[in-house]
C-alpha positions as CSV (number, residue, x, y, z in Angstrom):
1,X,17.3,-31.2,-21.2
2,X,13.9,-31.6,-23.1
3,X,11.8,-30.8,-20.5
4,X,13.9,-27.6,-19.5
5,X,13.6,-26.1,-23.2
6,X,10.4,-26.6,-23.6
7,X,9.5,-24.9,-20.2
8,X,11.4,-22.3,-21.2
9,X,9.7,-21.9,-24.4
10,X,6.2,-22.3,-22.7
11,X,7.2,-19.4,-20.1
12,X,8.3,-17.4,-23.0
13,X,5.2,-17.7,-25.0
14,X,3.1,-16.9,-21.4
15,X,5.1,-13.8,-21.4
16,X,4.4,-13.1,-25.6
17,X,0.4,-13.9,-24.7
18,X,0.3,-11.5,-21.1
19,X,1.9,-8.6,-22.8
20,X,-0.6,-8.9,-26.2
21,X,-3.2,-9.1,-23.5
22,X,-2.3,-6.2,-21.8
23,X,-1.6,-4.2,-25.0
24,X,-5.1,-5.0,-26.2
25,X,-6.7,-3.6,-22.8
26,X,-4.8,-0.2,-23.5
27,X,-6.0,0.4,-26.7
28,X,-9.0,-0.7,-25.8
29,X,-9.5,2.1,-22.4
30,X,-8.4,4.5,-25.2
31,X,-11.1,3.3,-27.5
32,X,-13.3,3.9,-24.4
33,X,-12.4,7.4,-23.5
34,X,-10.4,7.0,-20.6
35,X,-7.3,8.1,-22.6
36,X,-8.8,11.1,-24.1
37,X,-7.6,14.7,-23.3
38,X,-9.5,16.5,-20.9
39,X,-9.8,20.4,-21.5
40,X,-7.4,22.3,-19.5
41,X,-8.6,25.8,-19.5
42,X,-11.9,25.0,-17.8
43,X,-10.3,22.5,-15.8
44,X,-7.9,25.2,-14.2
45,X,-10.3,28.3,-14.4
46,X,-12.4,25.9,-11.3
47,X,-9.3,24.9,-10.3
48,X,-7.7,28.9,-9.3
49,X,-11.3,30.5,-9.1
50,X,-10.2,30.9,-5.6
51,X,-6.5,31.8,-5.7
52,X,-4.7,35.3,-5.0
53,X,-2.6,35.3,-7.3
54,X,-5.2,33.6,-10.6
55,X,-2.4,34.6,-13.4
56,X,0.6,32.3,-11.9
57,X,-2.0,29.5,-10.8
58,X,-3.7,29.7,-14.1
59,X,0.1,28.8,-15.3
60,X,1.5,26.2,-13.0
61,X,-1.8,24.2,-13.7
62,X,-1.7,24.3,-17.4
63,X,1.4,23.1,-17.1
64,X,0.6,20.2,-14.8
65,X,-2.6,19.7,-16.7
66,X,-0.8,19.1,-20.0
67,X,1.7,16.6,-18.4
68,X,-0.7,15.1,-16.5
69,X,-4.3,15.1,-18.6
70,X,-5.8,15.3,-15.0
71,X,-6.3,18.3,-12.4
72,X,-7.8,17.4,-8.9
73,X,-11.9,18.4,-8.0
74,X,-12.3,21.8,-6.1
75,X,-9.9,24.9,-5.3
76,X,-7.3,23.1,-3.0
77,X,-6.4,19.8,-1.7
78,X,-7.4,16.4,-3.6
79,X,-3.8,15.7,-4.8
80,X,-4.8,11.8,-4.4
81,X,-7.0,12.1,-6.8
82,X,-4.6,12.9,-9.9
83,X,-1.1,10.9,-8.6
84,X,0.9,12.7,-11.5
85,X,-0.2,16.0,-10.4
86,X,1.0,15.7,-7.1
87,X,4.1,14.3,-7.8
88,X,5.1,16.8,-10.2
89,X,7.7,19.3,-7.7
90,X,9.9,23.2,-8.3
91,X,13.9,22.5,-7.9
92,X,13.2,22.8,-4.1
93,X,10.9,19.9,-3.7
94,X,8.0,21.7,-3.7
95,X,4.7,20.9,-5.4
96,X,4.3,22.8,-8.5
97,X,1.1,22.2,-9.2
98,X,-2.0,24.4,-6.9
């Protein structure tokens, strides 16, 4: 019975250590710049240079921009590259972001 509390209190103290640990190398990415805020307007104007219709693309991507603080390189294409941005879809599954 000993040995069963006190490796549950030694898994429990692993789990207290991991999560300071990974609390530590947030903050720490933020500290870095990674969790900065990227500007949006220039981000989008590359972004819809190329689009028909620049007003309503100008739009959907500041939208996804804010949600996502990332917009994928070039005019089309590169949804990889930004995960949130892809997966952001209209009611009819469609990707809302350009």
């Amino acid at each position: 019975m000993a040995i069963s509390k006190a490796l549950v209190a030694s898994l429990l103290v692993s789990l207290l250590v991991l999560q300071l640990v990974e609390a530590d190398v947030e903050s720490s990415n933020k500290k870095n710049g990674y969790g900065r805020k990227i500007d949006c307007g220039s981000a989008c104007i590359a972004r819809c240079k190329l689009s028909s219709r620049p007003n309503l693309c100008h739009r959907a991507c500041g939208t996804c921009c804010a949600r996502c603080n990332c917009v994928p390189p070039s005019t089309y294409g590169n949804h990889d590259k930004c995960e949130c941005y892809a997966s952001l879809t209209t009611h009819d599954g469609r990707r809302k972001c350009p």
